[in-house]
C-alpha positions in Angstrom: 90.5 18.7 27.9 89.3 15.3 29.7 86.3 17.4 31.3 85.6 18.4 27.8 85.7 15.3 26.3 83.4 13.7 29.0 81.1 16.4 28.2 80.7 16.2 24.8 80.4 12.1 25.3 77.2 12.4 28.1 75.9 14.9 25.2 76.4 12.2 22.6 74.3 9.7 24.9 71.9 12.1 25.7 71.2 13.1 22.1 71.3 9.5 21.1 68.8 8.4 23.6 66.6 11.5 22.7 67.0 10.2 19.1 66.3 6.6 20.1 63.2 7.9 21.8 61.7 10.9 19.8 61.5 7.2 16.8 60.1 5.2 19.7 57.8 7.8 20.7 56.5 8.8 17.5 56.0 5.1 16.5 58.8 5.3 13.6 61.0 2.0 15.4 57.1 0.1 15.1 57.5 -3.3 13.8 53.3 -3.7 13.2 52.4 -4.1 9.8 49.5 -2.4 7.9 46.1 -3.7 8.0 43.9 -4.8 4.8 40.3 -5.5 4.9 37.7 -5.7 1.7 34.3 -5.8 2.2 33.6 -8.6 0.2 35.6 -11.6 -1.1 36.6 -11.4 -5.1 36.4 -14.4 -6.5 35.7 -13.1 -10.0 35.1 -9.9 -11.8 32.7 -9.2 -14.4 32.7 -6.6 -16.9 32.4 -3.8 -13.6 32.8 -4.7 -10.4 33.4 -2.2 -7.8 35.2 -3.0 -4.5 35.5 -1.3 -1.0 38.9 -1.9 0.4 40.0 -0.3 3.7 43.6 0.2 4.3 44.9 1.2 8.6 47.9 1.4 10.0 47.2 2.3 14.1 50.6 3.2 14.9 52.6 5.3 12.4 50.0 5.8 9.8 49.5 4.6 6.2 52.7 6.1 3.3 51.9 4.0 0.4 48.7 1.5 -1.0 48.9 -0.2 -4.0 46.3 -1.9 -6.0 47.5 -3.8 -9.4 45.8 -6.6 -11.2 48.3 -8.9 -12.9 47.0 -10.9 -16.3 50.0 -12.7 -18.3 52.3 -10.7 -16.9 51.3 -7.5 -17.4 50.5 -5.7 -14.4 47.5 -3.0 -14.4 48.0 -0.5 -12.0 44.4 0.5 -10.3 45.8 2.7 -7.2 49.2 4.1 -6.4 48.5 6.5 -3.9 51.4 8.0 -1.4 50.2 9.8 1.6 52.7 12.7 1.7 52.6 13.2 5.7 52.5 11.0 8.7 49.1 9.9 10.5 47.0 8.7 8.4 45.6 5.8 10.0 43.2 4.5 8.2 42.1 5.2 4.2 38.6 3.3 2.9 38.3 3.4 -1.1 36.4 2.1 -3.4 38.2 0.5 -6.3 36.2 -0.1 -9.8 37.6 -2.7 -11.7 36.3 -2.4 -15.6 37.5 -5.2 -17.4 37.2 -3.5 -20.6 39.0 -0.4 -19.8 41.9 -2.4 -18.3 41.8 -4.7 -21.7 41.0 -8.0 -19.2 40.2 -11.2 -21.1 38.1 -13.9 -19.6 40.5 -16.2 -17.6 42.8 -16.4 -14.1 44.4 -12.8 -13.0 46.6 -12.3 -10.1 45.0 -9.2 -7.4 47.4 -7.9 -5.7 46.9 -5.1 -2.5 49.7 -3.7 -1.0 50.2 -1.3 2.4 53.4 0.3 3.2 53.7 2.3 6.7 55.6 5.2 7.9 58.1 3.3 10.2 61.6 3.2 9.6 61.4 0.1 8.7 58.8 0.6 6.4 56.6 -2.5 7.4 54.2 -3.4 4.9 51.8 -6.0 3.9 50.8 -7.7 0.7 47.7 -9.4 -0.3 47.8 -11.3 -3.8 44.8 -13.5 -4.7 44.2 -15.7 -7.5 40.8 -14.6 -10.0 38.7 -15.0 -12.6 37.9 -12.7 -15.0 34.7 -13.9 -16.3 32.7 -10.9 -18.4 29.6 -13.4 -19.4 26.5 -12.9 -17.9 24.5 -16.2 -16.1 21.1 -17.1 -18.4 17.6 -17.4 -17.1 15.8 -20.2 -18.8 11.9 -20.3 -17.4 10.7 -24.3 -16.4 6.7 -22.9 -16.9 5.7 -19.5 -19.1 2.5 -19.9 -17.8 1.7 -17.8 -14.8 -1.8 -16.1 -13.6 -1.7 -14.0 -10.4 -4.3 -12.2 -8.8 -4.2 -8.9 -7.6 -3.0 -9.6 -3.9 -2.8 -12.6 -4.8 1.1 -14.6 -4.5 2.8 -16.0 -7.6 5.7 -19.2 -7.7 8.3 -19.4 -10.6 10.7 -22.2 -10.9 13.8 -21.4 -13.6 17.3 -22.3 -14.4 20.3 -19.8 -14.3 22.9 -21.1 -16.4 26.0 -20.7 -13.8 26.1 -20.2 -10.4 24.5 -17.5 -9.0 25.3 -15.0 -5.9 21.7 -13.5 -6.1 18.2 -14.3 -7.9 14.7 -13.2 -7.6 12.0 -11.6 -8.7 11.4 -7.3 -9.4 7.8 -6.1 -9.1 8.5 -3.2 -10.5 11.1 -1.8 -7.9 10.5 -4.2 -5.3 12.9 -7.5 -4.6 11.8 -10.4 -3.8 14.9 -13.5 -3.3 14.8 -16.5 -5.3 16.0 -19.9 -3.4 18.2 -22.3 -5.0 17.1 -26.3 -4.6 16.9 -29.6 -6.5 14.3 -30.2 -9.6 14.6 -33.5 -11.3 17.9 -33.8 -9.7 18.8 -30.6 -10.8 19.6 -27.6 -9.7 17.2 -24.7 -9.7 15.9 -21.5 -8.4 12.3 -20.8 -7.2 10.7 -17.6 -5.9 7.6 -16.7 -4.7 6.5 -13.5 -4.6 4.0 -11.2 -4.1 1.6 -9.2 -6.7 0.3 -5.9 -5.0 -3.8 -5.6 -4.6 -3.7 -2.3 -6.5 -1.4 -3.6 -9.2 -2.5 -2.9 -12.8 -1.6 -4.8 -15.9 -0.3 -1.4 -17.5 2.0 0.2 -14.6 3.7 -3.5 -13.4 6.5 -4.6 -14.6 8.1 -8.0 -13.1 11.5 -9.0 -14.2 13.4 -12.1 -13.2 17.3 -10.9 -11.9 20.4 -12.9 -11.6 24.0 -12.1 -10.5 26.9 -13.9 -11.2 29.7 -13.9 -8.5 31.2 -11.6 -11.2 29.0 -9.2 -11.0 27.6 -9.8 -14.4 23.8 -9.6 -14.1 20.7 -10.3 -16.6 17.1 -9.4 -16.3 14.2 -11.0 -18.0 10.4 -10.1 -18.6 8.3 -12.3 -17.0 5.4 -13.5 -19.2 2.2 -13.7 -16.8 -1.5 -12.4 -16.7 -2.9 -10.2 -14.0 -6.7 -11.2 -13.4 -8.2 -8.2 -12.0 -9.9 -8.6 -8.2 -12.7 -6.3 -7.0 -12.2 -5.5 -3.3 -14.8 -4.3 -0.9 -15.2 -1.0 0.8 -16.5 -0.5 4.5 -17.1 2.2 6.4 -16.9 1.3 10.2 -18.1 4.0 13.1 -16.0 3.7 16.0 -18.2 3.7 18.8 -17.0 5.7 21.9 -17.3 2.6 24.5 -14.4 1.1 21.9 -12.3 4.2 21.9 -12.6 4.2 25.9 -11.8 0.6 26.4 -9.0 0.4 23.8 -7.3 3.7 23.1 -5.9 3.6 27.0 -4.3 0.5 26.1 -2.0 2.4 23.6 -1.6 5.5 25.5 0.5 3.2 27.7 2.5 1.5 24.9 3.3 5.1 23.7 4.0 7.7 26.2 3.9 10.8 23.8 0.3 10.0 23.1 -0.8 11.1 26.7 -3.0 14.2 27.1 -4.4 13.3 23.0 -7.9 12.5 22.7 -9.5 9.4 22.1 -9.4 10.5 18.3 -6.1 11.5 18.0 -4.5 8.3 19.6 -6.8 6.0 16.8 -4.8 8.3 14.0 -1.4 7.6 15.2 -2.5 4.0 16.4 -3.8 3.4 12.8 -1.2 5.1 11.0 2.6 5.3 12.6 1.7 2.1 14.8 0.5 0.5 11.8 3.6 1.2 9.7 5.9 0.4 12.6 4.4 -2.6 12.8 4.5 -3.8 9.2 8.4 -2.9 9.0 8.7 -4.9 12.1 6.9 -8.1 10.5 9.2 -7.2 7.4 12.4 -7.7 9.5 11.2 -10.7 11.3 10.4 -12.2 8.0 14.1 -11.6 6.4 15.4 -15.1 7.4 13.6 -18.1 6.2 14.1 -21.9 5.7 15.9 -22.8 2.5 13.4 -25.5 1.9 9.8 -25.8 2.3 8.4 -26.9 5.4 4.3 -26.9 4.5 2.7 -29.4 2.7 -0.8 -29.6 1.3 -3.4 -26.6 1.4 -3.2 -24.3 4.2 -5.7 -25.0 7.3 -8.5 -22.3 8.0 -10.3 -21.5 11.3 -12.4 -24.2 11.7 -16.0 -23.3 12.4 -15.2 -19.6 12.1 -17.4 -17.3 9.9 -15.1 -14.5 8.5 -15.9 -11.2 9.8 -13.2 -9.4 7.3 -11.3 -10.4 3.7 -8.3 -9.4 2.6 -7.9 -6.0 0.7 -10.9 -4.5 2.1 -11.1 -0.6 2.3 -11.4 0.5 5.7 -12.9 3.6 6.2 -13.2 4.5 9.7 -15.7 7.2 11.1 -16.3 8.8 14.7 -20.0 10.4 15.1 -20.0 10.3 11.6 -17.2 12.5 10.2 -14.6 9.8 8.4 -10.6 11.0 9.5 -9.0 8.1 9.1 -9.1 4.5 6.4 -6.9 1.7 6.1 -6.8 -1.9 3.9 -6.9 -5.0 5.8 -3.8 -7.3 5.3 -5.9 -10.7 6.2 -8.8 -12.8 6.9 -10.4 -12.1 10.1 -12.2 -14.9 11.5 -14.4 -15.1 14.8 -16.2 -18.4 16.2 -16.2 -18.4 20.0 -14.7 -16.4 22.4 -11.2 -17.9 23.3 -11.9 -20.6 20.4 -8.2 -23.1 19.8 -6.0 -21.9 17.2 -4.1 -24.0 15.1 -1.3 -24.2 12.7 -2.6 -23.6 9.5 0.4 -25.8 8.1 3.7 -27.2 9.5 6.6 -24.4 10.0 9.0 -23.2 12.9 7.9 -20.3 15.6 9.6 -16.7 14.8 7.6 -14.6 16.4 5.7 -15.1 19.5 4.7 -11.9 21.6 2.5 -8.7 21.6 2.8 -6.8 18.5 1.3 -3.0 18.7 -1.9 -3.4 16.2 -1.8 -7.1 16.3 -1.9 -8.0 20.4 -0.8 -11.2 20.9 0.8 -12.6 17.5 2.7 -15.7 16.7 4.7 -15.9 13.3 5.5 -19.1 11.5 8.3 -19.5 8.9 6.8 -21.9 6.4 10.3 -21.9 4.3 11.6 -20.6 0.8 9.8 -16.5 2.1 6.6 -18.2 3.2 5.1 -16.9 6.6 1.6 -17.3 8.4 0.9 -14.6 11.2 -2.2 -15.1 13.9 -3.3 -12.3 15.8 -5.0 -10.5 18.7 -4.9 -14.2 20.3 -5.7 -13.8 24.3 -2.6 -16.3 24.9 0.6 -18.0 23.3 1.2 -21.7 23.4 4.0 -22.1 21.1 7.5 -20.3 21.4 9.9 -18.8 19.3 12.2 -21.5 17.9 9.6 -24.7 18.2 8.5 -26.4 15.1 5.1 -27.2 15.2 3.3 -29.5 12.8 0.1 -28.8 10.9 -3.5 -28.4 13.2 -1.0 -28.2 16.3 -2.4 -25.8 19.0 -0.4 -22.5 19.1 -2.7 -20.4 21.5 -6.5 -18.6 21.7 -8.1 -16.2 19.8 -9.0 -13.0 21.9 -9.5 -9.9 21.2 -5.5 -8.2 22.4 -4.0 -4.9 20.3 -6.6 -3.2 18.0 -9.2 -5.6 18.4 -13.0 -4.8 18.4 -14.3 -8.3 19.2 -13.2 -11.5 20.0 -11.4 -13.1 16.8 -8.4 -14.0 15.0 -6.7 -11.9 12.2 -5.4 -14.3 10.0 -2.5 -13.4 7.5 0.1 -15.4 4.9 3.4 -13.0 4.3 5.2 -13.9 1.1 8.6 -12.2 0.3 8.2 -9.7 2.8 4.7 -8.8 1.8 0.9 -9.6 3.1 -1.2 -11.6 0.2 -4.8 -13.0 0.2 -4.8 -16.1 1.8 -7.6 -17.5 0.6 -5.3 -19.0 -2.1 -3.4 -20.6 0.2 -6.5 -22.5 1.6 -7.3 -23.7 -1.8 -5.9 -27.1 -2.3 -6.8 -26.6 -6.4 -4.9 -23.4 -6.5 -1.9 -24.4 -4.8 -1.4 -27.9 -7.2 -2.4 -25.7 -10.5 0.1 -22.3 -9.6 2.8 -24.7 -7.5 3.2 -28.2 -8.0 2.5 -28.4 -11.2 5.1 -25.9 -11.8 7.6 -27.8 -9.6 7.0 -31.0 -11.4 7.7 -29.3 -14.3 
């Protein structure tokens, strides 16, 4: 009976221990509590705001989340979701909040986000926030209704948004250029510029000022302006075979897939993919800029050059005569002598200094508030990436690096993301009618 007793009491402690582990094992005895991360901070909701809130639990596995909105004491339950089996680790959803639906009045509400886990001791964690419920969306009052822009040509705004503002800018048609906030007349105030396409027409463009509210609350406006209308040339330009011999090597070696094509066939891809690499490369490198401006004054140009190519020609390009390939130029080029001093056309930082497929040798200078000036095919670099250089400071030699037919420099001003003519910007006239005036304003 003693044997059978001291049996049945090493069973016990076996099965207890079995017990003990199978819950340690399987994460049940975990004292870790549940993860909550939202991809954005709510501050305030508008009258639909949608939020992306992702719920983990790395050890046992998510059981219950919970998302409520609490407004004078009435709780509005958004998600009450229990997971049914263990080992779920993570859950992402998006939660919409309609302010409408969920009978929300402008004022404070109380967010609350909850996580429960599948331990034993059902470890959970709770976020609760304080917000505003604001439904009213931010007003775009204009400081100038007068505005001319030129096809290719770059257009400034100043305006006032009633509240403040998580984003602003400008919509040519589908494309966005950000608005910057600073002081006018010791006031705040957002400016833009942007950029109006060479082939834009005054029937098919629509550009719309945009504002968001941290609520979410947005408003649009028309922008009153005239397009003036700008003929552009067309050229027709015969690649001679000494140029395809002494440049299209050059990319063969950037590119090795290009190997084995003929001369022809590399002048495609170089003028086509290369071409739109490049641009998307300029576009990135142009993302970040100053939150002030930097320039001042008219925009220097080449000095002694003679331009050998404006802005928005039409390039066709021809090899023994038979056209297979065209393009339109994004600058000024401008040729004086060989290895001629190139200068800052106006005061900005360095953020782009190294070869650049099409381009060669290119330095790009952040001018501030989305302005940029970019100088290419230069034969070297004096300026690097991160120096601010002042206006008519040397930044390196033209040559005749990338796709370069002659010694010169390609000259170009990018403006929200996009190449304009920047012949404006060398007008001093221009620049106090479309900006100054506008700022003083």
């Amino acid at each position: 009976m003693k044997k059978y007793r001291s049996y049945a009491s090493i069973l016990l402690i076996i099965l207890l221990f079995a017990t003990i582990g199978f819950f340690y094992f399987f994460d049940y005895l975990e004292v870790e509590k549940p993860s909550i991360k939202l991809n954005q901070e709510i501050v305030a909701i508008g009258k639909l705001k949608k939020v992306e809130i992702t719920f983990g639990d790395q050890k046992s596995g998510l059981s219950n989340i919970v998302v409520e909105i609490v407004q004078d004491n009435k709780g509005r339950i958004l998600v009450n979701e229990k997971i049914p089996t263990k080992g779920t680790k993570q859950k992402i959803l998006v939660v919409t909040f309609d302010t409408a639906a969920l009978n929300l009045n402008d004022g404070q509400a109380i967010l609350n986000i909850k996580a429960v886990d599948y331990s034993i001791f059902r470890n959970k964690t709770v976020q609760s926030s304080t917000v505003t419920i604001d439904t009213i969306p931010p007003q775009i009052t204009l400081l100038s209704t007068i505005n001319h822009i030129n096809q290719g040509g770059t257009c400034f705004i100043a305006y006032r948004n009633s509240k403040p503002v998580d984003l602003t800018g400008v919509y040519v048609n589908d494309y966005f250029t950000a608005g910057h906030t600073l002081m006018i007349a010791n006031k705040p105030a957002s400016v833009a510029y942007f950029a109006l396409p060479y082939n834009a027409s005054k029937a098919k463009t629509k550009i719309t000022l945009f504002a968001r509210d941290y609520a979410g609350n947005e408003t649009r406006i028309t922008l009153p302006c005239k397009i003036k209308e700008k003929k552009f040339r067309s050229d027709k330009m015969n690649l001679s075979e000494s140029f395809l011999q002494q440049k299209m090597p050059e990319f063969q070696a950037m590119v090795p897939s290009l190997k084995g094509k003929t001369q022809v066939e590399v002048f495609k891809y170089v003028n086509a993919e290369m071409r739109n690499t490049n641009f998307s490369d300029i576009q990135s490198i142009c993302q970040k800029s100053a939150p002030k401006a930097l320039w001042e004054g008219a925009f220097l140009r080449m000095r002694g050059a003679s331009p050998m190519a404006l802005f928005g020609d039409k390039r066709t390009y021809a090899s023994a005569g038979n056209g297979f390939a065209s393009s339109v130029h994004a600058g000024v080029d401008l040729a004086s002598v060989t290895q001629a001093p190139i200068e800052a056309a106006n005061s900005g930082i360095v953020v782009f200094a190294a070869p650049l497929g099409i381009y060669g040798n290119t330095i790009i200078l952040d001018h501030g508030l989305g302005v940029f000036s970019l100088y290419a095919h230069l034969s070297s670099l004096t300026a690097a990436v991160g120096k601010s250089v002042k206006k008519e400071e040397l930044i390196g030699y033209s040559g005749t690096s990338g796709l370069a037919g002659g010694d010169h420099l390609h000259f170009g001003i990018i403006v929200g993301g996009q190449f304009v003519n920047p012949q404006e910007w060398w007008d001093s006239h221009w620049i106090e009618d479309n900006i100054n005036k506008k700022m003083r304003l």
